[in-house]
C-alpha positions as CSV (number, residue, x, y, z in Angstrom):
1,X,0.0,0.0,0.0
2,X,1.6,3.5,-0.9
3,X,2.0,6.2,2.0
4,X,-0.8,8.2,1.0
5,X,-3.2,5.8,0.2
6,X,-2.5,4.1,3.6
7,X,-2.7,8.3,5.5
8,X,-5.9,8.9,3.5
9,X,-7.6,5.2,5.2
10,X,-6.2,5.5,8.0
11,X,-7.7,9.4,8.5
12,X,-11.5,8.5,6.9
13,X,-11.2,5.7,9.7
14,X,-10.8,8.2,12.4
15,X,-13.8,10.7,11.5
16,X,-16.7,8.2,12.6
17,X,-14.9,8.0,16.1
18,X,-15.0,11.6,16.4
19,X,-17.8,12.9,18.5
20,X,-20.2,15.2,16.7
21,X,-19.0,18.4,18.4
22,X,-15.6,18.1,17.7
23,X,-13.6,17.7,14.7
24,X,-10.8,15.7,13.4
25,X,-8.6,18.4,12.8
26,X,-8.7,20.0,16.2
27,X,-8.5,16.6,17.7
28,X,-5.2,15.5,16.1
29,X,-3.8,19.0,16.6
30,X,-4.3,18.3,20.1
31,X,-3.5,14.8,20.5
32,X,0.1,15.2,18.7
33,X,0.5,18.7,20.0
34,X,0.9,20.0,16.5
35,X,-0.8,23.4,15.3
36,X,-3.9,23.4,13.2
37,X,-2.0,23.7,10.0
38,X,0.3,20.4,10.8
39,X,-3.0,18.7,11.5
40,X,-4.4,19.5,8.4
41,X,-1.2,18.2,6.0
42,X,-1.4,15.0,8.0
43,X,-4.9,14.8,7.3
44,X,-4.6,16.0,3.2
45,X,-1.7,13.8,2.9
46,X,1.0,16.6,2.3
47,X,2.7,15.2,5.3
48,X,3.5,11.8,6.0
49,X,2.8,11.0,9.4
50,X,5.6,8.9,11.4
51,X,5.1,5.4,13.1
52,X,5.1,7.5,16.4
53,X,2.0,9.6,15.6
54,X,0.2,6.5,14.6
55,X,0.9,4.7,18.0
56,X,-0.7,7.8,20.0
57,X,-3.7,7.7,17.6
58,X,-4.4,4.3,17.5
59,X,-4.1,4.1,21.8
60,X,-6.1,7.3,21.7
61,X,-8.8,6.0,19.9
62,X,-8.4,2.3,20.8
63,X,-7.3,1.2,17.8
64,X,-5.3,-2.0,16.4
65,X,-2.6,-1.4,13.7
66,X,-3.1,-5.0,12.1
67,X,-6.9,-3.6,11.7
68,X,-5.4,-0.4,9.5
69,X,-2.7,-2.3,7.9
70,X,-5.4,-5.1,7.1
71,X,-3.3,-7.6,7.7
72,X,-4.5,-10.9,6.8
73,X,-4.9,-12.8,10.8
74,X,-8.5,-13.4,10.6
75,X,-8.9,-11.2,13.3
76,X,-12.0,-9.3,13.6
77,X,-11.5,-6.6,15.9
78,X,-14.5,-4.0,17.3
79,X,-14.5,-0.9,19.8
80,X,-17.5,-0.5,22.8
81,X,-17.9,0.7,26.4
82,X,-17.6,-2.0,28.8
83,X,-19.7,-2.2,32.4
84,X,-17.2,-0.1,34.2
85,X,-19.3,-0.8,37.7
86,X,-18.7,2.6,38.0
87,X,-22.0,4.6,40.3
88,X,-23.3,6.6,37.1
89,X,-22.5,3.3,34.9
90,X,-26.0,3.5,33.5
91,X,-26.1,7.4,32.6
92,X,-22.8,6.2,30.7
93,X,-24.4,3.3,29.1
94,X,-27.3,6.1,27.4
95,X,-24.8,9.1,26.8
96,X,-22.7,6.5,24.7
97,X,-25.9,5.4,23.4
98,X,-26.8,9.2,22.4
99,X,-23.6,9.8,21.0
100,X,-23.4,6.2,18.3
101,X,-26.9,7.3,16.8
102,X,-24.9,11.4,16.9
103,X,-22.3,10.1,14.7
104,X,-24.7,7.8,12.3
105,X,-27.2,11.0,12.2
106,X,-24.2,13.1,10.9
107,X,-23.7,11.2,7.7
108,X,-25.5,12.4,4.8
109,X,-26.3,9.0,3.2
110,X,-27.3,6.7,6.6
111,X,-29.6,4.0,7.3
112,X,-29.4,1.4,10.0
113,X,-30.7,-1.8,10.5
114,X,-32.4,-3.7,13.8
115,X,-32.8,-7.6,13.9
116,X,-34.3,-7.7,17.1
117,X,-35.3,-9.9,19.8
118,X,-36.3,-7.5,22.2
119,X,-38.8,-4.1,20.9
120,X,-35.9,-1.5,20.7
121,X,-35.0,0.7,23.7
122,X,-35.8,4.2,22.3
123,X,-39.7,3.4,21.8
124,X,-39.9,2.9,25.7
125,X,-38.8,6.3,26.6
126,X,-41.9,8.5,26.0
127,X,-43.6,7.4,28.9
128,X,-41.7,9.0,32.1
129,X,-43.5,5.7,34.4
130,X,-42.6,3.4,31.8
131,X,-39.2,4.7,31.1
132,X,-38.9,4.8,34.5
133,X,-39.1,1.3,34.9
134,X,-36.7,0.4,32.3
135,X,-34.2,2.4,34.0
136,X,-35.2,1.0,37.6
137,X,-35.3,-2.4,36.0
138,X,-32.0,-2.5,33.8
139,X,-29.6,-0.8,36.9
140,X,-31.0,-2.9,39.9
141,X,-32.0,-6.5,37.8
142,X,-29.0,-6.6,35.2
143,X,-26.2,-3.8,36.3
144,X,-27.1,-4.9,40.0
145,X,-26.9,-1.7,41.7
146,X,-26.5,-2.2,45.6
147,X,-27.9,0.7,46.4
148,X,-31.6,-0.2,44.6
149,X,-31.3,-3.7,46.2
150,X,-33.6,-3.7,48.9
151,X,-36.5,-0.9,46.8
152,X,-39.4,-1.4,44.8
153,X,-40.8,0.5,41.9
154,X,-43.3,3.3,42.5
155,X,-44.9,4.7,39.1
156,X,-45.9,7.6,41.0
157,X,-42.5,8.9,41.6
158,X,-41.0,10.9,39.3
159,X,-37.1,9.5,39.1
160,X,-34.3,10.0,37.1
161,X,-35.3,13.4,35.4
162,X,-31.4,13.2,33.9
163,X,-32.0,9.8,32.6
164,X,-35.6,10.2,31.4
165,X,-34.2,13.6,29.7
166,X,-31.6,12.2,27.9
167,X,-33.9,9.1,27.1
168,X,-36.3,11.6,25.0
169,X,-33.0,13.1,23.5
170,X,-31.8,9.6,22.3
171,X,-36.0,8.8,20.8
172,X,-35.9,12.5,19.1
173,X,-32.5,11.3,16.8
174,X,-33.2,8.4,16.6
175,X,-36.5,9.5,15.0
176,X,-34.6,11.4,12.1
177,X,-32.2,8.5,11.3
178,X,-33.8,6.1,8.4
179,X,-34.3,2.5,9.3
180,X,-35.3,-0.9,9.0
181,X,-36.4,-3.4,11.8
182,X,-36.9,-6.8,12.3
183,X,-39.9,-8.0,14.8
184,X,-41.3,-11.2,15.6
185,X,-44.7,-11.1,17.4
186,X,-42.2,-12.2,20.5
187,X,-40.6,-9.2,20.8
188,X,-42.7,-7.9,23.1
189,X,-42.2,-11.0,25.9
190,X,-39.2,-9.2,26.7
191,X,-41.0,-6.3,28.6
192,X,-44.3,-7.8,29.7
193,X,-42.5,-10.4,31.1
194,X,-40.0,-7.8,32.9
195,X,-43.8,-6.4,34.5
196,X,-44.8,-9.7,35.2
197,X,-41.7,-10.8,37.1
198,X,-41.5,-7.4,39.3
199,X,-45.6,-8.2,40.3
200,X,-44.1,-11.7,41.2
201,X,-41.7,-10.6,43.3
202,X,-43.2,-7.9,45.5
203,X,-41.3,-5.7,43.4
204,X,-44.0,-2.8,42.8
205,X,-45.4,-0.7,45.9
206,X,-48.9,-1.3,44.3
207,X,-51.2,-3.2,42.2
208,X,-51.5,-0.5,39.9
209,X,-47.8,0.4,38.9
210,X,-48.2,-3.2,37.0
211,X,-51.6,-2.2,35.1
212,X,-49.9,1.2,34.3
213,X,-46.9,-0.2,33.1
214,X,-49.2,-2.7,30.6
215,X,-51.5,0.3,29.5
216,X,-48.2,2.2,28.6
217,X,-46.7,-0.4,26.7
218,X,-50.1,-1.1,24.7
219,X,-49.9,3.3,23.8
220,X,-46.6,2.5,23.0
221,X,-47.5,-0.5,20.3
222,X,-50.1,1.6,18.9
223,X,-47.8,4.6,18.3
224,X,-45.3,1.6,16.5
225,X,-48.8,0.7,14.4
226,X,-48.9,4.3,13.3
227,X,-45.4,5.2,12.5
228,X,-45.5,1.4,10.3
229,X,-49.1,2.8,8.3
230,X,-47.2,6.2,7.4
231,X,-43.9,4.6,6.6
232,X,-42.0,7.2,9.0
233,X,-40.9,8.0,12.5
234,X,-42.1,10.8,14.7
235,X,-43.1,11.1,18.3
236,X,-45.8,10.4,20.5
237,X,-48.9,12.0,19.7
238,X,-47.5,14.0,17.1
239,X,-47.3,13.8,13.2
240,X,-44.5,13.1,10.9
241,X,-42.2,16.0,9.4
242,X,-39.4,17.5,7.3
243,X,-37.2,15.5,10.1
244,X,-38.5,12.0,10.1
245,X,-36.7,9.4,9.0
246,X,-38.4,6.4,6.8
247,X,-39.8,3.5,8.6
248,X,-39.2,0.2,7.0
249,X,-41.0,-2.2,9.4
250,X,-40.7,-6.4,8.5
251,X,-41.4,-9.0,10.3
252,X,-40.7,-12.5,10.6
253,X,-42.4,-15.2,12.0
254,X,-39.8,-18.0,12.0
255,X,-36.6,-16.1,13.4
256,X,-36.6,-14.3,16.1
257,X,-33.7,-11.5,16.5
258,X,-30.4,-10.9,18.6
259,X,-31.0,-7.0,18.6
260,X,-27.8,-6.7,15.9
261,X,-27.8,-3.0,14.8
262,X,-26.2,-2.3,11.9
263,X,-26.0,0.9,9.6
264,X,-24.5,2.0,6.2
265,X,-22.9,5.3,6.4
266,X,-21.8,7.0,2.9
267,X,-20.9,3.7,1.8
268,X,-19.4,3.0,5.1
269,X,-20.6,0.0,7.1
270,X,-20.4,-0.8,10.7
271,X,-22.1,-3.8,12.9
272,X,-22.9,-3.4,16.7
273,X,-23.3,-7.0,18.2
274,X,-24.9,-7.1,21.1
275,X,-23.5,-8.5,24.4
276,X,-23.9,-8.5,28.3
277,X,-27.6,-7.6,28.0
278,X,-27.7,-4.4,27.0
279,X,-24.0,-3.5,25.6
280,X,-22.8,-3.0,22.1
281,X,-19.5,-4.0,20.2
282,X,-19.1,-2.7,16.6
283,X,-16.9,-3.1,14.4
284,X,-16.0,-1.7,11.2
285,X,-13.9,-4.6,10.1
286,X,-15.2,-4.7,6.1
287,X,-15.2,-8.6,6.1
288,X,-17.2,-8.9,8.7
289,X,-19.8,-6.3,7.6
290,X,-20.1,-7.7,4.2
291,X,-21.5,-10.9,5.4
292,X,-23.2,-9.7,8.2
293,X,-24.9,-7.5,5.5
294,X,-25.5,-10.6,2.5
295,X,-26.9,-12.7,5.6
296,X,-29.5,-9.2,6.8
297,X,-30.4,-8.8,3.1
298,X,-31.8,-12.4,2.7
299,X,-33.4,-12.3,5.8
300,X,-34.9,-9.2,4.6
301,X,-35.6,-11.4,1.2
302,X,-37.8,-13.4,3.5
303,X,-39.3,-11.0,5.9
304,X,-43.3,-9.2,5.1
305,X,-43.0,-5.5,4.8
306,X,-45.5,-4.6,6.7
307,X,-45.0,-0.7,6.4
308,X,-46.9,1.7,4.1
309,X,-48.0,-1.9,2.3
310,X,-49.4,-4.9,3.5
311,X,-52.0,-3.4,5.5
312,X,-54.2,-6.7,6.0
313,X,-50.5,-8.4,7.7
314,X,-49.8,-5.6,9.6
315,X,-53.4,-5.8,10.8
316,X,-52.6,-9.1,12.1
317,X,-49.1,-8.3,13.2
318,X,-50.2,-5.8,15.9
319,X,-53.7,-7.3,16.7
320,X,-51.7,-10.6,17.6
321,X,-49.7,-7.9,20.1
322,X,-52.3,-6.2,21.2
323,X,-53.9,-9.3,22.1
324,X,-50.9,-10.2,24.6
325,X,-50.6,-6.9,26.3
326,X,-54.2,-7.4,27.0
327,X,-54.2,-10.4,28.6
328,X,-52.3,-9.0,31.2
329,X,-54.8,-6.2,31.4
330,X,-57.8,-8.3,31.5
331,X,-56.4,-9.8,35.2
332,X,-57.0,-5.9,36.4
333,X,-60.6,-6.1,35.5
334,X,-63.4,-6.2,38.4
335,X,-65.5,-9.7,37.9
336,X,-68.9,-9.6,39.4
């Protein structure tokens, strides 16, 4: 590979690690202690850069040389926060959150894709009870915070105005990004069953925190039913505009998801694998994305769209999940 070609890769694989209020430029200059117009002849290619500037780069931004030299180890390699056990872990956990779908959203040619087995975060965050609970839920049943240990839920608190805040920041982008998802009519176990274990458990300070929670989460698959029948994303109660981003909606009844994101930025790819519950890895390793993308487009070969079209299956799609949210709704009625 010749020394520019090489600069010019290694630089375009820098700018989607940049965070969306700063900008390469400013970051090298800073990180080699260069001025501005060094930076920018590194960056053009005018100036080589030296085998030292690449080593604080790459441990700057966590990255492996034998990824940018491609170097044939059939290594795949990826970049993601970790549980750091840290006391604002979680906050963490959605900032990083708010800045991946920062950086997709700054591309001018974007779209990402959701195989999911779980109905995506973002959608639970309009409700403050019912975002409430998947905050509550996710730090003291799967980050195991000690100090939520020995609580139950009340819906009639108002908690984690911070979180719930940057919950309706992370929905609001993620409403102008472009995408396709995946459901099964299982997706929606995840959460009812999340409810039902908390009722089972003493885990709710009344009776009617659970048949709260269910009523939100049936709003919330109605709002989903709407977005699908106008092919685009906007919030709750409101009505699509100039910043919505198309809704592609499938579904498919034979394979249910792993919650893989992926996204094709201006002919870039990337794939976020999910692990540890609710963490990410991605990776822009091009092998890698190329099948993971020839194995997402025949599933999507053999998936129903089920937005703007197919309005009898999407009938059928959301009765059959209307139908399980109100089962657990129906125990909350009074019988004579």
């Amino acid at each position: 590979m010749q020394d520019a070609d090489f600069q010019q890769g290694f630089f375009d694989h820098l700018k989607p690690l940049i965070a969306p209020h700063k900008s390469l430029v400013h970051e090298i200059s800073d990180m080699l202690n260069i001025s501005l117009d060094s930076a920018y002849r590194r960056i053009r290619g005018e100036k080589i850069i030296n085998l030292n500037e690449i080593r604080k780069i790459c441990e700057y931004f966590q990255l492996s040389l034998d990824q940018l030299l491609n170097l044939n180890t059939k290594a795949i390699l990826f970049h993601g926060k970790l549980n750091n056990s840290g006391p604002d872990r979680f906050q963490v956990w959605l900032e990083d959150m708010l800045l991946q779908l920062e950086m997709v959203n700054r591309y001018k040619e974007k779209h990402v894709y959701f195989l999911l087995k779980d109905i995506p975060p973002f959608y639970h965050f309009y409700h403050p009870e019912l975002a409430a609970f998947k905050f509550f839920f996710w730090m003291k049943s799967i980050l195991h915070y000690d100090e939520l240990k020995d609580q139950v839920f009340d819906s009639s608190v108002h908690r984690y105005p911070n979180l719930y805040h940057l919950g309706l920041q992370i929905t609001k982008l993620y409403n102008q990004i472009p995408c396709t998802e995946i459901w099964n009519p299982d997706n929606i176990q995840t959460t009812l069953r999340q409810i039902e274990l908390y009722e089972e458990m003493g885990n709710f300070v009344r009776q009617e925190d659970s048949k709260i929670l269910y009523q939100q989460v049936l709003e919330m698959i109605e709002h989903i039913e709407q977005q699908a029948e106008s092919g685009l994303k906007f919030g709750m109660h409101g009505h699509p505009d100039e910043s919505s981003g198309t809704f592609r909606l499938l579904t498919n009844q034979f394979i249910l998801g792993d919650n893989t994101f992926m996204a094709e930025l201006d002919g870039q790819r990337i794939t976020y694998l999910n692990h540890s519950v609710i963490y990410f890895l991605g990776s822009f390793d091009p092998n890698l994305n190329d099948t993971m993308f020839k194995s997402l487009d025949n599933l999507i070969r053999k998936s129903t769209l089920i937005s703007s079209v197919g309005e009898k299956e999407r009938y059928r799609f959301f009765r059959n999940m209307k139908a399980q949210i109100g089962e657990k709704l129906n125990r909350f009625e009074i019988i004579p």
